[in-house]
N, C-alpha and C positions, 0 to 999 in steps of 0.2 A: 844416298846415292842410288838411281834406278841404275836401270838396264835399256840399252839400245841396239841397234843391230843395223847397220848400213854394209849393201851388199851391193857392190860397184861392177858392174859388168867389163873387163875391161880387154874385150873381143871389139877392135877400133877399125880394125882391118886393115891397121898397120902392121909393117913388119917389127914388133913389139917383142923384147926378149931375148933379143942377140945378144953373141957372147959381146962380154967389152961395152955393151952399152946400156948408157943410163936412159929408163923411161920415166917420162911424168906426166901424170893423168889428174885433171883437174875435177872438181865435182863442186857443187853448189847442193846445200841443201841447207836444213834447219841446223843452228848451233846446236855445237857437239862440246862438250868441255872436259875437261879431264880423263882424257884418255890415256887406258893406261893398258890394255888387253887387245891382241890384234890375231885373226886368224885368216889365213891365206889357204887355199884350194886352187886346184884347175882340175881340166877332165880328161889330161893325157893327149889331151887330140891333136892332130898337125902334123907333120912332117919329125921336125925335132921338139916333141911335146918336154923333153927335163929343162927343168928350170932350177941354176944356182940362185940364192935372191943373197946376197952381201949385206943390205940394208932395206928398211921400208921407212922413208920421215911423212909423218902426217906436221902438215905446217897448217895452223891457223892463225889469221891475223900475223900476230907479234911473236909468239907462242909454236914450237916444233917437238916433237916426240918422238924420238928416232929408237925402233927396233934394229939392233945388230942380230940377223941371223945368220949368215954363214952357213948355211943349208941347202941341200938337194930337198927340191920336189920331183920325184922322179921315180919310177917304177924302176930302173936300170942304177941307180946310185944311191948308197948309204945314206939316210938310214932308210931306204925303201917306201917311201910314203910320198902321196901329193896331195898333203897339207901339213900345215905348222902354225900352231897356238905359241905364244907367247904372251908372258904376264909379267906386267913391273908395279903392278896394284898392291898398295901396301895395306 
């Protein structure tokens, strides 16, 4: 199994990230299969830059891989970081 890296911009210039609501951002590219490793960042910027993330599902076709995190991105909340690695690669 290689290694890939898709890095999604998702500065849409909506108002993206409210509390209470679900966003979903679409992307088209080259198949991706077995995904099992997902790492999230922002750059603090905006008005209310923390971000709680609940969940992130990557759906493909038939196929969905949902990371539960339950985490602050957020310079102001626990555990003080904006970003979060998670790994379910066996």
């Amino acid at each position: 199994m290689g290694q890939s890296v898709l890095f999604v911009d998702l500065n849409s210039g909506q108002d993206n990230f409210l509390r209470g609501q679900t966003d979903t951002f679409t992307m088209v590219g080259k198949c991706v299969f077995d995904i099992c490793k997902i790492h999230l960042s922002h750059d603090n910027a905006g008005v209310n830059p923390s971000w709680f993330v609940n969940s992130v599902s990557v759906s493909m076709d038939f196929e969905a891989v949902v990371f539960n995190i339950y985490e602050w991105l957020a310079k102001d909340e626990p555990p003080y970081t904006l970003s979060y690695t998670g790994s379910q690669c066996v």
